[in-house]
C-alpha positions as CSV (number, residue, x, y, z in Angstrom):
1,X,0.0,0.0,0.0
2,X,2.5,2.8,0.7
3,X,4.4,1.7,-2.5
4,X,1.3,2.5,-4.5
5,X,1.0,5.7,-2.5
6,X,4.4,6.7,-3.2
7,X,4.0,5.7,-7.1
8,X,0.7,8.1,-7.3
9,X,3.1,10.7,-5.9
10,X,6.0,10.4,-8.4
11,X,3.2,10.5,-10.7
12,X,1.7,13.9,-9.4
13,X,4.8,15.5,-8.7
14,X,5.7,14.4,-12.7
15,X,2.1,16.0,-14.3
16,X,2.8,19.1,-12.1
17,X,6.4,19.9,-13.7
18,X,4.7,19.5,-17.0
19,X,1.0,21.4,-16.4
20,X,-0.5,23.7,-14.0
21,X,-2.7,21.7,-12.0
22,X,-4.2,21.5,-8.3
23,X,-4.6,18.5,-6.4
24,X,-8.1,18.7,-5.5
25,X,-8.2,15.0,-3.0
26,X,-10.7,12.6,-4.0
27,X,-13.1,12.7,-6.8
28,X,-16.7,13.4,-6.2
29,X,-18.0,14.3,-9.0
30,X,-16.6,14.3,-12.3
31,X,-18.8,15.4,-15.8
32,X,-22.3,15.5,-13.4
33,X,-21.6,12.2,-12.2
34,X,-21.3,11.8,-8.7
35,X,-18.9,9.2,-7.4
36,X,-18.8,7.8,-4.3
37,X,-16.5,5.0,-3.3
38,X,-16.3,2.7,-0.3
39,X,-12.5,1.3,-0.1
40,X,-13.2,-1.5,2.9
41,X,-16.2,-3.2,0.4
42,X,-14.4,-2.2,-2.5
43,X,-17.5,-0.2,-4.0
44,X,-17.5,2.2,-6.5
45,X,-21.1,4.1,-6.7
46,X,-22.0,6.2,-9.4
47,X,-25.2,8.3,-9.6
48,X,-26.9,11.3,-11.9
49,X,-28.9,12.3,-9.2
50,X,-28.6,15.8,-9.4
51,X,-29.0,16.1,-12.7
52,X,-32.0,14.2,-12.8
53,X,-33.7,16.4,-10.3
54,X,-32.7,19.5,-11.9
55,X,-34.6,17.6,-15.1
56,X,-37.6,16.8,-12.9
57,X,-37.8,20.6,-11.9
58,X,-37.7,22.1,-14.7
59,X,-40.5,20.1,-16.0
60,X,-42.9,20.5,-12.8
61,X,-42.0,17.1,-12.0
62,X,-40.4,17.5,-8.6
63,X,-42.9,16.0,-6.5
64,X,-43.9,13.0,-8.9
65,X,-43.2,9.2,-7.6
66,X,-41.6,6.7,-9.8
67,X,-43.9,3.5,-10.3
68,X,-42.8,0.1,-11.5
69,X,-45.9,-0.1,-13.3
70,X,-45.7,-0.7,-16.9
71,X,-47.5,0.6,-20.3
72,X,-50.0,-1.5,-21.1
73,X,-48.9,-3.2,-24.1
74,X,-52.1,-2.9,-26.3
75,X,-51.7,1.1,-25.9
76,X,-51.4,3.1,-29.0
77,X,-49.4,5.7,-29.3
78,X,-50.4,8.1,-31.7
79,X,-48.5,11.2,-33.3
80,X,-49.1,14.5,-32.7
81,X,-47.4,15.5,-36.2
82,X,-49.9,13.4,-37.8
83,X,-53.1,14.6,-36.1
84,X,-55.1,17.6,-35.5
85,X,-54.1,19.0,-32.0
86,X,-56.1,21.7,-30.0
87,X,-54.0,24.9,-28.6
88,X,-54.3,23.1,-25.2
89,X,-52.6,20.2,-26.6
90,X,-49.8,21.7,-28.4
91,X,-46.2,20.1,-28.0
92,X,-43.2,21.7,-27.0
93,X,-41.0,19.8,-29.1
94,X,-38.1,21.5,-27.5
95,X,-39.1,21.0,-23.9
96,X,-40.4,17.2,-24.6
97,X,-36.6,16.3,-26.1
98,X,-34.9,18.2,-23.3
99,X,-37.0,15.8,-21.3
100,X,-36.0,12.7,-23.2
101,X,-32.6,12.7,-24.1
């Protein structure tokens, strides 16, 4: 163990003669993700939560509860492109694929 912490030393101290960079200890969230790790079980946990509540919010969705329940599988889903829609009804196509994707 203190071999491997001397190796990730050397390594540092060799990135920081060639960049600028700041040791920032151990990563918690990298890209969004969030990253936690439990060294005695050897687990490695990584979660979107944030982001998916910041996706749930901006769609009015805070306070909704997921359900395992699934789509009935003779539902028909019908296109909105293809069929007269009332105002009430209009699609945001830009807030449905920011929902999506």
């Amino acid at each position: 163990m203190a071999a491997e912490k001397e190796d990730i030393g050397w390594i540092k101290n060799c990135l920081a003669r060639a960049f600028e960079m700041t040791d920032l200890g151990e990563l918690a969230v990298f890209l969004g993700l969030e990253i936690k790790r439990d060294r005695c079980q050897r687990v490695l946990t990584i979660s979107q939560n944030s982001y998916i509540d910041r996706i749930l919010h901006r769609h009015g969705m805070q306070d909704a509860c997921p359900s395992p329940t699934l789509l009935d599988y003779n539902t028909r889903l019908v296109s909105t492109t293809t069929h007269e829609t009332t105002e009430s009804q209009e699609v945001n196509l830009e807030l449905y694929q920011s929902a999506v994707r």
